[in-house]
Each structure stands twice: as C-alpha cells, then as structure tokens.
C-alpha positions, 0 to 999 in steps of 0.5 A: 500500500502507497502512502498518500499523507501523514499528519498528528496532532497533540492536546493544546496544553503543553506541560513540562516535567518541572511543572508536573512535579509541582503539580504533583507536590502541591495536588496532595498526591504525595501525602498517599505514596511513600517517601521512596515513591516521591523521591522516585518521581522527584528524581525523574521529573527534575533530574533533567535524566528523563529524555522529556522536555514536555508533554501534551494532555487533555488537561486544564491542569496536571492535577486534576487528573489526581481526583479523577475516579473512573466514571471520570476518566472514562468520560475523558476518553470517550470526550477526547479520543475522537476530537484528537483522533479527529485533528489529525485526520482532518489534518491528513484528509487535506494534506490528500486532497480528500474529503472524509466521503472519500474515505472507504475505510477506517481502521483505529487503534487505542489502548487508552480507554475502551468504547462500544462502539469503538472510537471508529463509529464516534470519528465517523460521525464526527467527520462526516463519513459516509455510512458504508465506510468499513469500521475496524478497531483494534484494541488491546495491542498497546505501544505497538499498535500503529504498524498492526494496524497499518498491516489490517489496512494493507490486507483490505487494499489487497482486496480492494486496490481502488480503495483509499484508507485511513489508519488513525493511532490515537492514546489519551494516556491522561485517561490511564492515569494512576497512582500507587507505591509502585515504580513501574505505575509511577514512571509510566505517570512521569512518562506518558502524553496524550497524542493521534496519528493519521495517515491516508492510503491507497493501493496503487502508487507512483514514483516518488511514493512510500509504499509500507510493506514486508510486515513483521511482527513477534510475540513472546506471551510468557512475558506478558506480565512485564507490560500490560494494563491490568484493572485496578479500582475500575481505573487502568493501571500500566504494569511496567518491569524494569526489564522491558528495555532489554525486552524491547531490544532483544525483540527489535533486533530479532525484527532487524535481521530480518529487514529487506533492504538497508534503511536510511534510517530506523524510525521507533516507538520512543518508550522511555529514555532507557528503552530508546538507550537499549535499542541503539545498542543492538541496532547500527543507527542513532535513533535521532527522530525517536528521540525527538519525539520523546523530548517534545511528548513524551511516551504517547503510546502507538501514535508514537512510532508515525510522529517519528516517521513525520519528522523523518519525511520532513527532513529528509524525504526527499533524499531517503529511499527506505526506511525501517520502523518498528513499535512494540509493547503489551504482549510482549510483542514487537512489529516492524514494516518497511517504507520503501521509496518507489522507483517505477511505475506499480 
C-alpha cells in the first residue's frame, strides 16, 4: 500500500516535567505514596535524566487528573479520543486532497480507554463519513499498535486496490492515569502524553511514493506480565518491569535481521529514555527522530512510532529511499514494516 499523507496532532496544553512535579507536590498526591515513591518521581521529573522536555494532555491542569475516579476518566476518553483522533485526520484528509466521503475505510487503534462502539463509529460521525465506510478497531495491542494496524489496512487494499484508507493511532494516556507505591505505575505517570496519528492510503502508487510493506511482527506471551494494563479500582493501571528495555531490544533486533533492504534510517516507538538507550545498542543507527519525539511528548503510546516517521519525511524525504520502523509493547510483542521509496511505475 502507497502512502498518500501523514499528519498528528497533540492536546493544546503543553506541560513540562518541572511543572508536573509541582503539580504533583502541591495536588496532595504525595501525602498517599511513600517517601521512596516521591523521591522516585522527584528524581525523574527534575533530574533533567528523563529524555522529556514536555508533554501534551487533555488537561486544564496536571492535577486534576489526581481526583479523577473512573466514571471520570472514562468520560475523558470517550470526550477526547475522537476530537484528537479527529485533528489529525482532518489534518491528513487535506494534506490528500480528500474529503472524509472519500474515505472507504477506517481502521483505529487505542489502548487508552475502551468504547462500544469503538472510537471508529464516534470519528465517523464526527467527520462526516459516509455510512458504508468499513469500521475496524483494534484494541488491546498497546505501544505497538500503529504498524498492526497499518498491516489490517494493507490486507483490505489487497482486496480492494481502488480503495483509499485511513489508519488513525490515537492514546489519551491522561485517561490511564494512576497512582500507587509502585515504580513501574509511577514512571509510566512521569512518562506518558496524550497524542493521534493519521495517515491516508491507497493501493496503487507512483514514483516518488512510500509504499509500507514486508510486515513483521513477534510475540513472546510468557512475558506478558512485564507490560500490560491490568484493572485496578475500575481505573487502568500500566504494569511496567524494569526489564522491558532489554525486552524491547532483544525483540527489535530479532525484527532487524530480518529487514529487506538497508534503511536510511530506523524510525521507533520512543518508550522511555532507557528503552530508546537499549535499542541503539543492538541496532547500527542513532535513533535521532525517536528521540525527538520523546523530548517534545513524551511516551504517547502507538501514535508514537508515525510522529517519528513525520519528522523523518520532513527532513529528509526527499533524499531517503527506505526506511525501517518498528513499535512494540503489551504482549510482549514487537512489529516492524518497511517504507520503501518507489522507483517505477506499480
């Protein structure tokens, strides 16, 4: 399938880490953690160690999400998820010359809160698509959900080759917000931004297109405890092992060897600082975009991976012929495509 434009989109208010420790201090969370707990949190909010400059949140302020019981962050979700989700793909409908009629599917994925139905009905009525558009959701595949989601979207082209496609990332990870004594819980709440992607596809294309293909996908079920949502007092509460970035790195390297052709670049979800560290050891590039995206929004979950593929496009799309993205997460599963440069008429 041929890439026909690309567009994200973040909440208005942007905080950064400084101010979300104040907003820690000062909302009275900390009177509920151990001192251990604050120390952790202190340490990677102010440290300057974390690798993030500032986050983007569907938040007036950072603490209020603290008083917010379940029924509230779920509304949050279902209010936010589609006007995020909505930006972007406004934003990529425009960049393609398209109205949102023209669509004739959409495939979404999230794992940030949980609708029936799913974010797809409520973006379609938000945009004004038509009634026959094919509605997919895909739910439950964490960070690494983007290039899943794009191999969903490749399969119906491959059935429907005339056929223009959206696929949509979008986490409001303010929604999962969550709070206990232990650290994986506490860097996930230091780490963690809201942020959508969107993306328009076809199945043909035309030299000087990107096509996504050579999906490859792993997943080791036994390690599923080191990274998950797990259901804790009606909220979600992020599981995180401090092994998951050798987890990660071990997974995308096996995905590496694999790889078609020798990318210009390498273009990864950016999950944190160590993770990002971990997988420069096993892989020949510096992941200079990725890092760039943690910087300016933090861990945004699955849109996280095409933010850094934007950046790449606008900086060096003219001159790169392939590239290699890869994003992974819950499960514990990694996946990788490549964005291949077309050459000849296909």
């Amino acid at each position: 399938m041929y890439l026909r434009s690309l567009s994200t989109a973040v909440p208005l208010n942007s905080f950064t880490q400084n101010s979300c420790w104040e907003a820690i201090r000062k909302g009275g969370l900390t009177a509920s953690l151990k001192p251990r707990s604050t120390a952790l949190m202190e340490k990677i909010l102010t440290g300057g160690s974390s690798g993030i400059d500032e986050r983007q949140l569907s938040l007036k302020s950072m603490d209020e999400v603290f008083a917010h019981g379940p029924q509230t962050l779920n509304e949050s979700f279902e209010r936010e998820a589609p006007l995020l989700a909505g930006k972007a793909l406004s934003a990529a409908l425009t960049q393609a010359g398209l109205a949102a009629t023209d669509l004739d599917a959409l495939f979404l994925c999230t794992c940030t809160g949980y609708l029936c139905p799913g974010v797809t009905s409520h973006l379609a009525e938000l945009m004004g698509m038509r009634s026959d558009v094919y509605l997919v959701d895909l739910v439950g595949l964490g960070c690494g959900a983007a290039i899943p989601t794009m191999r969903a979207a490749q399969g119906f082209l491959a059935a429907n080759p005339d056929a223009k496609v959206a696929t949509v990332a979008v986490e409001i990870c303010s929604a999962a917000f969550y709070a206990d004594d232990d650290p994986g819980v506490l860097i996930s709440l230091c780490l963690f931004g809201d942020g959508a992607a969107a993306a328009i596809w076809s199945g043909t294309g035309s030299p000087g297109d990107w096509q996504a293909d050579h999906f490859t996908t792993v997943h080791h079920p036994i390690e599923r405890e080191k990274v998950r949502f797990i259901n804790a007092e009606g909220k979600l509460k992020n599981q995180l092992h401090r092994s998951v970035p050798s987890l990660a790195a071990e997974a995308v390297a096996g995905l590496y060897q694999q790889h078609r052709g020798q990318p210009d670049q390498v273009l990864a979800h950016s999950g944190g600082r160590d993770v990002v560290e971990a997988l420069e050891k096993v892989l020949p590039f510096s992941l200079t975009e990725t890092r760039e995206v943690l910087a300016q929004h933090g861990n945004m979950s699955s849109p996280s991976v095409l933010f850094a593929l934007e950046k790449r496009l606008a900086s060096h799309g003219d001159t790169d012929q392939r590239l290699w993205l890869t994003a992974f997460g819950a499960g514990f599963a990694a996946h990788a495509c490549e964005m291949i440069k077309v050459t000849d008429d296909r």
